[in-house]
C-alpha positions in Angstrom: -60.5 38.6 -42.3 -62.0 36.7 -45.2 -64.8 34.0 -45.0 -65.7 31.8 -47.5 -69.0 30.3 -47.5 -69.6 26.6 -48.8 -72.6 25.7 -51.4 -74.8 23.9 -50.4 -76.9 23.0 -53.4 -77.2 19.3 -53.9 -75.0 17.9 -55.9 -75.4 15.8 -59.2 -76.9 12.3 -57.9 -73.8 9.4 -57.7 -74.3 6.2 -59.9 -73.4 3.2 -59.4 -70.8 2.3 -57.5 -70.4 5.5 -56.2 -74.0 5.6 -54.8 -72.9 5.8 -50.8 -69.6 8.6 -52.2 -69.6 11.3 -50.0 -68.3 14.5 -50.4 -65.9 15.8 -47.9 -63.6 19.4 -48.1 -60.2 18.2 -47.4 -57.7 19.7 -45.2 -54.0 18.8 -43.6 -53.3 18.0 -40.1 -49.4 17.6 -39.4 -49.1 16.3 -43.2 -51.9 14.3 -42.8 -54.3 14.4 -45.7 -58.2 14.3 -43.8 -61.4 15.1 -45.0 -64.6 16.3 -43.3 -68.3 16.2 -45.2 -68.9 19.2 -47.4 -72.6 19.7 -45.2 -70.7 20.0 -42.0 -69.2 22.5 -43.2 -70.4 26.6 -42.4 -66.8 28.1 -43.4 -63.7 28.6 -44.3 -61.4 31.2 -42.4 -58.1 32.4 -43.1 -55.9 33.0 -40.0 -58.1 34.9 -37.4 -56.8 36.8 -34.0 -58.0 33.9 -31.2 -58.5 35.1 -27.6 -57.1 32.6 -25.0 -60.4 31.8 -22.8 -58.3 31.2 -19.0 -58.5 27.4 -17.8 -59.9 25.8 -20.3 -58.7 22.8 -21.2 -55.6 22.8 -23.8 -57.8 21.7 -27.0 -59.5 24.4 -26.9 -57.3 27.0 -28.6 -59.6 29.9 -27.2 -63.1 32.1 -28.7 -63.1 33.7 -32.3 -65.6 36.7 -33.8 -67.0 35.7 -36.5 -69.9 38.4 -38.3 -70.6 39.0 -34.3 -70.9 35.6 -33.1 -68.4 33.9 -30.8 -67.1 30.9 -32.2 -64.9 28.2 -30.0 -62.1 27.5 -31.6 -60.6 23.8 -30.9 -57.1 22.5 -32.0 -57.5 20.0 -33.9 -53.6 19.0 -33.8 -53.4 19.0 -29.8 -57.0 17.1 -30.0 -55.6 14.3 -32.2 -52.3 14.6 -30.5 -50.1 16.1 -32.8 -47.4 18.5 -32.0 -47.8 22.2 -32.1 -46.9 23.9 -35.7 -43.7 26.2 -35.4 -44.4 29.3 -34.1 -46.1 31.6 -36.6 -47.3 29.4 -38.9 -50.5 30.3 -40.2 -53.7 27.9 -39.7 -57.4 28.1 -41.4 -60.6 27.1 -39.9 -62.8 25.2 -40.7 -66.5 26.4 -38.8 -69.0 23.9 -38.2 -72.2 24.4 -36.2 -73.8 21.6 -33.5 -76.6 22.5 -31.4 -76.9 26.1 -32.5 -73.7 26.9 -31.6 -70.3 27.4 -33.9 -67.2 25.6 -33.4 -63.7 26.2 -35.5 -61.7 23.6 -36.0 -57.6 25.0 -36.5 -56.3 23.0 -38.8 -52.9 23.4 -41.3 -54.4 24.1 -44.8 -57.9 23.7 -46.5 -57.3 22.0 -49.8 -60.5 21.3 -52.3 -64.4 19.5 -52.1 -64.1 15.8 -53.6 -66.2 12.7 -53.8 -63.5 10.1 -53.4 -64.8 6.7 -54.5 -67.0 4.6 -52.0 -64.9 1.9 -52.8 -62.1 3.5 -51.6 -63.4 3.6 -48.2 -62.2 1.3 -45.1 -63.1 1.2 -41.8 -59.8 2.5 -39.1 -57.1 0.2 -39.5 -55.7 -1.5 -36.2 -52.7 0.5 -37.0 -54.2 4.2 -36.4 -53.4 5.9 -33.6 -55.5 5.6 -30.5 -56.2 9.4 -30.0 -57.2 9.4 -34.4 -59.6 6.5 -34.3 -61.6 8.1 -31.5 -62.3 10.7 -33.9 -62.4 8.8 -37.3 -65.2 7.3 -39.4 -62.5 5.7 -41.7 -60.2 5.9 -44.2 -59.8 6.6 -48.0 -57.2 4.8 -49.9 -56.2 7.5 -52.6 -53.7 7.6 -55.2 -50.3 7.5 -53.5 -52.0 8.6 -50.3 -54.6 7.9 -47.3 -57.2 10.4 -46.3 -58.8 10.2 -43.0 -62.3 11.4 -42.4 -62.9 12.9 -39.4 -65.7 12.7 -37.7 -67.1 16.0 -36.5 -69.8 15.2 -34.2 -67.0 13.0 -32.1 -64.4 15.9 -31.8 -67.1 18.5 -30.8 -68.7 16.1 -28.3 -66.2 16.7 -25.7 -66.3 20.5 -26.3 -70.0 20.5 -25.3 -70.1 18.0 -22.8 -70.9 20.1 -19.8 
């Protein structure tokens, strides 16, 4: 049960073109290459024992300890509509706070930080799935791939609608 802990010192100023960059920790959804800003971000679990919370709704993957705390854990795959991983596959969360409470996001792998070039960014294309776009601020247009930034504050919105 291993936590990692994200820095948050600034970072060096951008230049330039690269004035609006942001920094996101990228992750993989179903293959899907997505990134979520580095300041959202609380930490980084390995795969923790999640206790089923009865009738709530099927996002929400159940409640995790974390140093004491309970922490919702949300799928991101069933949120976004993706199919469930083979069974046994091991996922990582990513835990983000929002009105003093914690939220984990499951998702398939946690890759690096990077500051992908502002230029690279595009608003959603007509092309991306409904259920992504809801929760989508864009898309980066890497070398060879697109990454698409999530936005957090629209995927926990329906987990603390009350």
């Amino acid at each position: 049960m291993t936590a990692t802990t994200i820095d948050r010192r600034p970072a060096a100023e951008p230049r330039g073109e690269d004035a609006t960059a942001r920094t996101l920790v990228t992750l993989t959804i179903a293959d899907q290459l997505c990134g979520v800003p580095v300041l959202s971000v609380r930490d980084i679990l390995g795969e923790q024992p999640i206790t089923r919370i009865p009738l709530a709704p099927p996002e929400i993957a159940g409640s995790l300890n974390l140093r004491g705390r309970i922490v919702t854990a949300i799928d991101l795959r069933c949120r976004l509509g993706v199919p469930p991983p083979p069974p046994g596959t091991p996922r990582m969360s990513v835990v983000t706070e929002q009105g003093g409470d914690l939220y984990a996001l499951l998702v398939d792998q946690v890759s690096e930080v990077m500051t992908p070039p502002a230029t690279s960014f595009e608003r959603n294309p007509p092309t991306l799935p409904a259920a992504w776009a809801e929760f989508c601020s864009g898309i980066y247009r890497l070398e060879g791939r697109l990454m698409v930034e999530l936005d957090i504050g629209r995927i926990l919105a329906l987990s603390t609608e009350g």
